[in-house]
C-alpha positions in Angstrom: 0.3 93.4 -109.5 -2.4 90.6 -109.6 -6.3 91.6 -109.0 -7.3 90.5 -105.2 -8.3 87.1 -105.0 -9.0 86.3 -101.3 -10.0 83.3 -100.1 -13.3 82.1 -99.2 -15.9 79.8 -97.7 -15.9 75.9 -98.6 -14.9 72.9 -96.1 -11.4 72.4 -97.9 -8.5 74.1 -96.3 -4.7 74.5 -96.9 -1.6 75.7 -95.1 -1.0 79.5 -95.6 1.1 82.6 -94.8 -1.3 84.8 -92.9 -0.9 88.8 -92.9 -3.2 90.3 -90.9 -2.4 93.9 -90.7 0.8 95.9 -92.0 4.5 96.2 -90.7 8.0 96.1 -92.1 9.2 93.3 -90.2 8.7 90.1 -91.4 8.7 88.5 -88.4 6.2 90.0 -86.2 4.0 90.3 -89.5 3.6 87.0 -91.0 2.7 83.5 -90.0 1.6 80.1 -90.4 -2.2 79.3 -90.2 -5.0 77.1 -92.2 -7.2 78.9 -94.5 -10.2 78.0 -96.5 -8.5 77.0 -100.0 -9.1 79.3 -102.7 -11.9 79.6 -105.0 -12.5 79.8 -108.4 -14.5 81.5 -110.9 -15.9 80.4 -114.8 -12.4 82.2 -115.9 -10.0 81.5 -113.2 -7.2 78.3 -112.6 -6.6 76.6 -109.2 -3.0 75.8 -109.3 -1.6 73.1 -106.1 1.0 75.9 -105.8 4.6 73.6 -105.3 6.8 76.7 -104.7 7.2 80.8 -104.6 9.3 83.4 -104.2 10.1 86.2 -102.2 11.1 90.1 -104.1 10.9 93.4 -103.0 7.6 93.6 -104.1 6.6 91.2 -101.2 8.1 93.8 -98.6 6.1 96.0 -100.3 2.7 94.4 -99.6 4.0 93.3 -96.3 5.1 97.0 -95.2 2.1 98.3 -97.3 4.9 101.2 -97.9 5.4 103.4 -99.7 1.1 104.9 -98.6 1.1 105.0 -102.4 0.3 101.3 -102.6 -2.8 101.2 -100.2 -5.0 102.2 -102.7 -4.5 98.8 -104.4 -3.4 96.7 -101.0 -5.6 98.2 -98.7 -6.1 101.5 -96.9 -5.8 100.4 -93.1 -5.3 96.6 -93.0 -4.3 94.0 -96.0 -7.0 92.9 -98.2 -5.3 89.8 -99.2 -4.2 87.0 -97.1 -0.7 87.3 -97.6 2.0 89.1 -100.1 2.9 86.4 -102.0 2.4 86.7 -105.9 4.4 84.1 -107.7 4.0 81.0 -108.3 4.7 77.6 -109.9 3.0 74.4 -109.3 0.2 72.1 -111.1 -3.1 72.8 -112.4 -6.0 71.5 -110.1 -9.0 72.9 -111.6 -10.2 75.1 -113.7 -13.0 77.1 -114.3 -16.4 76.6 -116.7 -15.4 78.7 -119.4 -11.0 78.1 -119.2 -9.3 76.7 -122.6 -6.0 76.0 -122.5 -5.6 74.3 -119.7 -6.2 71.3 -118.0 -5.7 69.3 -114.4 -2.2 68.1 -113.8 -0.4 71.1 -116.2 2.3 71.9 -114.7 2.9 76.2 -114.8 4.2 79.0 -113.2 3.5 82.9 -113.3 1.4 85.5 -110.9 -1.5 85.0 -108.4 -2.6 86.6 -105.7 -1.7 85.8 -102.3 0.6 83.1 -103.6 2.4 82.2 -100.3 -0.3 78.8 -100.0 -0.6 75.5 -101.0 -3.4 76.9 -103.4 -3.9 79.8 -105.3 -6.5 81.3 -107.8 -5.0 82.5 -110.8 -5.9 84.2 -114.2 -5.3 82.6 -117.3 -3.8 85.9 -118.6 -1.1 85.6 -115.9 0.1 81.7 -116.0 2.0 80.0 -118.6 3.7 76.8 -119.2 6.2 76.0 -117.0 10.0 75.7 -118.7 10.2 72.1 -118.7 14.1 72.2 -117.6 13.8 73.9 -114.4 12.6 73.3 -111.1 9.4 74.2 -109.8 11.5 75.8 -107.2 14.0 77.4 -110.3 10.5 78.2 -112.3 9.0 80.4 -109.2 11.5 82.7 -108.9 11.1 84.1 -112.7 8.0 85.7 -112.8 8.1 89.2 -111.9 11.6 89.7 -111.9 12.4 88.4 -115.1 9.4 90.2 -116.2 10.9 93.6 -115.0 13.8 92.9 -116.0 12.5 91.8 -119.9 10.1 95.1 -120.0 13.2 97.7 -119.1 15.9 95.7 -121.3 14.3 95.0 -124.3 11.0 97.3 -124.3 12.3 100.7 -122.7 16.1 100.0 -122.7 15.8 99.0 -126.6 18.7 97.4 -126.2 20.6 96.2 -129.4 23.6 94.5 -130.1 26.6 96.6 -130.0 25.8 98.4 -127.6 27.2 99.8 -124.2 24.6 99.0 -121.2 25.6 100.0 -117.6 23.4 98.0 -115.2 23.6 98.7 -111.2 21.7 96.4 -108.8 23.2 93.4 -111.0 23.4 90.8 -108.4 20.0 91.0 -107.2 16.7 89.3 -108.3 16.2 91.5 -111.3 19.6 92.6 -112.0 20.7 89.0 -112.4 17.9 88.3 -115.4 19.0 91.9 -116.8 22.2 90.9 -117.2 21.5 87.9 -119.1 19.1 89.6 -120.8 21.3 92.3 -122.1 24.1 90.3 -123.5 21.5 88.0 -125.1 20.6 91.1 -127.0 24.4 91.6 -127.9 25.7 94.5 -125.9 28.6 94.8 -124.4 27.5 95.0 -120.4 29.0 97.0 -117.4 27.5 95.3 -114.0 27.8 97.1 -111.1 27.5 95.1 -107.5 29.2 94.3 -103.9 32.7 92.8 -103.4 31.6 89.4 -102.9 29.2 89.1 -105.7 31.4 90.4 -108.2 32.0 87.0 -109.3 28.9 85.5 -110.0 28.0 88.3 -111.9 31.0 87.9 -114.0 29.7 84.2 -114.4 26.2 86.0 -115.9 27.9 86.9 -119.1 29.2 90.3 -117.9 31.8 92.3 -119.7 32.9 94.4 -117.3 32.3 94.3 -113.0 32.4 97.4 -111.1 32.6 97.4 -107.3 30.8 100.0 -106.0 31.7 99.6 -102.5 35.6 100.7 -103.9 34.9 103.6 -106.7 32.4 105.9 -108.1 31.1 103.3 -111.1 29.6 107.0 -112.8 33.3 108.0 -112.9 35.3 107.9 -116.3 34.8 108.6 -119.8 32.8 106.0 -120.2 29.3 106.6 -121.8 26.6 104.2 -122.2 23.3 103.5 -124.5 21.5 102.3 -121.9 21.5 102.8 -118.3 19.3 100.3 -116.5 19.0 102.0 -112.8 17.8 98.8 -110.5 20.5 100.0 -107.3 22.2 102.7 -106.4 20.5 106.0 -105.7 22.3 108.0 -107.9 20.9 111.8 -109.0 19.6 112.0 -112.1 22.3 114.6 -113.5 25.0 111.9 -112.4 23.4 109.2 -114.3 22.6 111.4 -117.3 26.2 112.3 -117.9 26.8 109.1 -117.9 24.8 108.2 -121.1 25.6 108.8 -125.2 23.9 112.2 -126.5 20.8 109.6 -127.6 21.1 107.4 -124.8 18.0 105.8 -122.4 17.9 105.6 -118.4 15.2 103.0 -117.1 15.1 103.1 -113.6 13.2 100.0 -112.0 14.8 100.5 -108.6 16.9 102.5 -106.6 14.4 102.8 -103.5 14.3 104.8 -100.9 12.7 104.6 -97.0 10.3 107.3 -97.9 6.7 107.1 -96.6 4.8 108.5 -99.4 6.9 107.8 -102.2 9.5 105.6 -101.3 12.2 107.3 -103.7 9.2 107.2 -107.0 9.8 110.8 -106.8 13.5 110.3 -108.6 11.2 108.6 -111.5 8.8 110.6 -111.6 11.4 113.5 -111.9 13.0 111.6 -114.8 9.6 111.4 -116.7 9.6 114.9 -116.5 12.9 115.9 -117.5 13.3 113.6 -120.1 11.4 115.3 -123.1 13.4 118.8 -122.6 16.9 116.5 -123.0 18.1 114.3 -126.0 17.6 111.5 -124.0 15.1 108.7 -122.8 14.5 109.0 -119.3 12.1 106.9 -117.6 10.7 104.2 -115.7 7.4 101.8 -115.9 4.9 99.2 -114.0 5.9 96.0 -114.6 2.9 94.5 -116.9 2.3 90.5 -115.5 1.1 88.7 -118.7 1.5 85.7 -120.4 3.0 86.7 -123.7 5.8 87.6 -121.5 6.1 84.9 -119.8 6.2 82.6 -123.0 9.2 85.2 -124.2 10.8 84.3 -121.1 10.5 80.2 -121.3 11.5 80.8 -125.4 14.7 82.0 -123.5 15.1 79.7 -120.5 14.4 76.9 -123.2 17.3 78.2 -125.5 19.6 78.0 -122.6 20.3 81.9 -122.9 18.5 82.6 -119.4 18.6 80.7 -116.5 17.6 81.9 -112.7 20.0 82.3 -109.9 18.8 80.6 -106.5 20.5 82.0 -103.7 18.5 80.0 -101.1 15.2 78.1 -100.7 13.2 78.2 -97.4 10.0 76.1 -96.6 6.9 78.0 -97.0 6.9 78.1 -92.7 10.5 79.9 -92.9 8.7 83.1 -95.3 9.3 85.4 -92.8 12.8 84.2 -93.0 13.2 84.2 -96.4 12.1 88.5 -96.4 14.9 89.0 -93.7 17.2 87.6 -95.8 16.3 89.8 -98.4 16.2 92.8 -96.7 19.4 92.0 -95.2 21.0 92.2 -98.4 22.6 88.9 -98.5 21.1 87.3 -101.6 22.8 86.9 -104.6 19.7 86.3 -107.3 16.2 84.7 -105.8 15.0 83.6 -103.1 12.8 80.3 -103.6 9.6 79.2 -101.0 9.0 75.2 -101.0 5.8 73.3 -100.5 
């Protein structure tokens, strides 16, 4: 998660989501309003933001659930402006002491309360943006292709030959994991919905489970890597399901819980996981710009691509969060400026 940024002072203004205190429904939470544009410091970048996304980390914010998130969000009421956190657009200024970059770059990555038509970023956290997508395409990689890099090649250790089980693989991260995964060279078991079952298949998967007719755990099946983004399945389920030497990264697989919003299960794992033969885990998704430029390598070499499901105008955000919420998205959801 990006370091606050809020917006202050000056006599330019821009056209922003507003969040003014917390609640898990979009629409009686955010709105349209003018702000005074973001500043900058000696380090920091100004990008004219073009579009953004929408994940489940933006519910997060929004809901400020689970409590366990307040600490960095705010106790009582938001400290940011709005959820939003990625971006891609075009570099307006930059700051005293910035190398690297220059007005008129085009690039994408994280920012703080990104939902605007500017936003403050670090340089540590914004990269070139792939020149074959979208700006619209290119804001909807960021954290989810992030997560989805971090627990398929840095905890999943996926390698070629191998058998990887991924559930929650028609969603924002599942859609990049899958890519990801067979990019790597493993054979790859996607689990998912009725009606998304095919454009999973279309990702590269090698086998599509429907979890709406079967128990996808069920069979002799055994993987090397279980990459947990859906599903809610206990821990003793999923770790029959994996080769004597085998690794579960769970990135997902939320719950409603207050407190912990189903973290427990992960935490659990963490603890479990050196009494067993196997890697049991889960991790904070790091936003950097190493990974970033892995990710355009990719996107460049036409072996990852996003998924756009739908893109709303920035005034439709709340909109945009239903629809996630609701379950309907296949992939990302993309915000226009």
């Amino acid at each position: 998660m990006s370091e606050p940024i809020t917006a202050t002072g000056g006599t330019q203004t821009m056209q922003a989501v507003v969040q003014e205190r917390y609640g898990p429904e979009p629409e009686g939470v955010l709105r349209m309003a003018r702000l005074s544009r973001a500043r900058i410091g000696p380090r920091g970048v100004l990008v004219r933001v073009r579009a953004s996304s929408v994940d489940r980390g933006t519910w997060h914010l929004m809901a400020g659930l689970p409590y366990a998130v307040r600490p960095v969000s705010g106790l009582r009421r938001p400290k940011l402006p709005n959820p939003g956190r990625n971006i891609a657009g075009v570099v307006e200024a930059v700051g005293s002491e910035v190398t690297g970059f220059a007005p008129g770059d085009a690039v994408y990555g994280t920012a703080a309360a990104a939902f605007a038509e500017y936003a403050a970023a670090r340089t540590d956290r914004i990269a070139p943006k792939p020149t074959g997508l979208t700006f619209e395409e290119a804001a909807t990689v960021p954290a989810s292709a992030l997560t989805a890099l971090q627990a398929v090649r840095d905890n999943g250790k996926v390698q070629e030959g191998q058998r990887v089980l991924i559930t929650g693989a028609s969603g924002g991260v599942g859609t990049f994991a899958v890519q990801l995964a067979r990019t790597f060279g493993a054979q790859v078991t996607a689990v998912a919905s009725t009606r998304k079952l095919d454009a999973v298949r279309a990702l590269g998967a090698d086998q599509v489970i429907d979890y709406t007719r079967g128990d996808f755990l069920a069979g002799p099946h055994r993987y090397d890597a279980i990459i947990d983004i859906a599903g809610h399945r206990s821990l003793r389920d999923l770790r029959r399901a994996l080769t004597p030497r085998g690794r579960l990264v769970i990135t997902g697989s939320e719950t409603n819980g207050l407190w912990l919003g189903g973290t427990d299960r992960q935490i659990r794992a963490q603890m479990l996981s050196p009494f067993t033969g196997r890697h049991l885990g889960t991790f904070i998704t790091s936003e950097h710009a190493d990974g970033l430029r892995d990710l355009t390598a990719l996107i460049d070499a036409g072996v990852l691509s996003p998924v756009v499901d739908r893109v709303y105008p920035l005034a439709e955000t709340a909109a945009a969060v239903r629809h996630l919420l609701d379950g309907r998205a296949t992939g990302k959801l993309a915000l226009t400026l």
